[in-house]
C-alpha positions in Angstrom: 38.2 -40.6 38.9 38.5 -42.7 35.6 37.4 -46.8 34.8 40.4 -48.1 33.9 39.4 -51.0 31.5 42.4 -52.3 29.9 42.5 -53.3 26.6 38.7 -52.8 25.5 37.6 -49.5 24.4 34.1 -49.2 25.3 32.6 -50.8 28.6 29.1 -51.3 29.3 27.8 -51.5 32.8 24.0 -52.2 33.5 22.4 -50.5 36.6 18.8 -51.5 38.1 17.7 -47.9 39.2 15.8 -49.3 42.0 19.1 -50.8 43.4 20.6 -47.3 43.7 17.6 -45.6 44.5 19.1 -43.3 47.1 22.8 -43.8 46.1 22.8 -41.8 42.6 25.8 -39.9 43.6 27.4 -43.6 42.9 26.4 -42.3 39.5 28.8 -38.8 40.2 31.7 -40.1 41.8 32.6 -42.9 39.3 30.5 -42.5 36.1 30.4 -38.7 35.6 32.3 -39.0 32.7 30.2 -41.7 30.9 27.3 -41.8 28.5 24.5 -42.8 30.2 22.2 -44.4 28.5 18.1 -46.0 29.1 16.2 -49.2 28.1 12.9 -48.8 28.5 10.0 -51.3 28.1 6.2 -50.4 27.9 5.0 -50.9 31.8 2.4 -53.9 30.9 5.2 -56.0 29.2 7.6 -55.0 32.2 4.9 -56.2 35.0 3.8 -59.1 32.6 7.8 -60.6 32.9 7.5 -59.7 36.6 4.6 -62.2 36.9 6.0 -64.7 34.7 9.5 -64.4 36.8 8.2 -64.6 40.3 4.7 -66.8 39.4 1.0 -66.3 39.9 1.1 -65.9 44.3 3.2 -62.4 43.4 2.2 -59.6 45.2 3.0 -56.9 43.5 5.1 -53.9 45.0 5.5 -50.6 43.2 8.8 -50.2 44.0 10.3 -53.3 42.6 8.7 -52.8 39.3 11.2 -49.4 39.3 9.5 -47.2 37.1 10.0 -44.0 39.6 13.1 -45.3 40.6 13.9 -45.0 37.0 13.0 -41.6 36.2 14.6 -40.3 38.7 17.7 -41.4 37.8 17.1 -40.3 34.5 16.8 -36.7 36.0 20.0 -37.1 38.1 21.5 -38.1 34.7 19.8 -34.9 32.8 20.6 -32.5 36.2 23.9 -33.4 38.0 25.9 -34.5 35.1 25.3 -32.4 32.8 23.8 -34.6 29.8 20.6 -33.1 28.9 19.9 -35.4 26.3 20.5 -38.8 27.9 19.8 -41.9 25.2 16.9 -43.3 25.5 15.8 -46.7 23.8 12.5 -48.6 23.7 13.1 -52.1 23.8 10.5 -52.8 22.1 11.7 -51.1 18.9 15.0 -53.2 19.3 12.8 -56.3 18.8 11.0 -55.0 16.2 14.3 -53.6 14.2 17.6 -55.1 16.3 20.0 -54.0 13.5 18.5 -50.9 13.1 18.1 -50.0 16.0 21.2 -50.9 16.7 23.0 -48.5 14.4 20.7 -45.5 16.0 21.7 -46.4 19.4 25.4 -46.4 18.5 25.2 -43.3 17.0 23.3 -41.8 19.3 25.8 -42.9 22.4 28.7 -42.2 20.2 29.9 -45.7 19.7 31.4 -47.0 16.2 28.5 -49.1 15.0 29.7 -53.1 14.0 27.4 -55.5 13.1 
């Protein structure tokens, strides 16, 4: 029921909601006891990298993009474990103030901040 990790204090594993779309209880079974935590990007610069990735015959399908996918795991996160306030970042504030933001996502996950 634990991540055993040896040596290294925190661990940091990155989940593409639209890959467990359906599978959340993944989420239950191995990660209950974790801080979850969100990037988020402003939809037009996440659909603009989508385009730039895959090129200019892209057809675009909602569901790759993963915005539902990713609110709904944001709910399981809020709902089944028990975290009602889940971390939640804008990636666009970490461009615009990476140290700074930074030290407020540390905090706010309950990591030791080191720059």
């Amino acid at each position: 029921d634990s991540l055993t990790c040896g040596k290294y204090e925190n661990v940091f594993c990155k989940d593409m909601s639209f890959y467990i779309e359906g599978r959340f209880d993944i989420l239950q079974n191995s990660f209950k006891k974790s801080k979850h935590t969100f990037l988020i990007r402003h939809p037009a610069q996440a659909l603009l990298s989508i385009y730039k990735e895959c090129g200019v015959n892209y057809v675009f399908n909602p569901n790759e993009a993963g915005f539902k996918q990713q609110y709904e795991m944001y709910k399981f996160v809020k709902d089944k474990l028990d975290d009602p306030y889940p971390v939640v970042i804008d990636i666009g504030d970490v461009l615009m103030d990476p140290e700074g933001m930074m030290q407020v996502y540390c905090e706010a996950a309950g990591l030791k901040y080191k720059p």
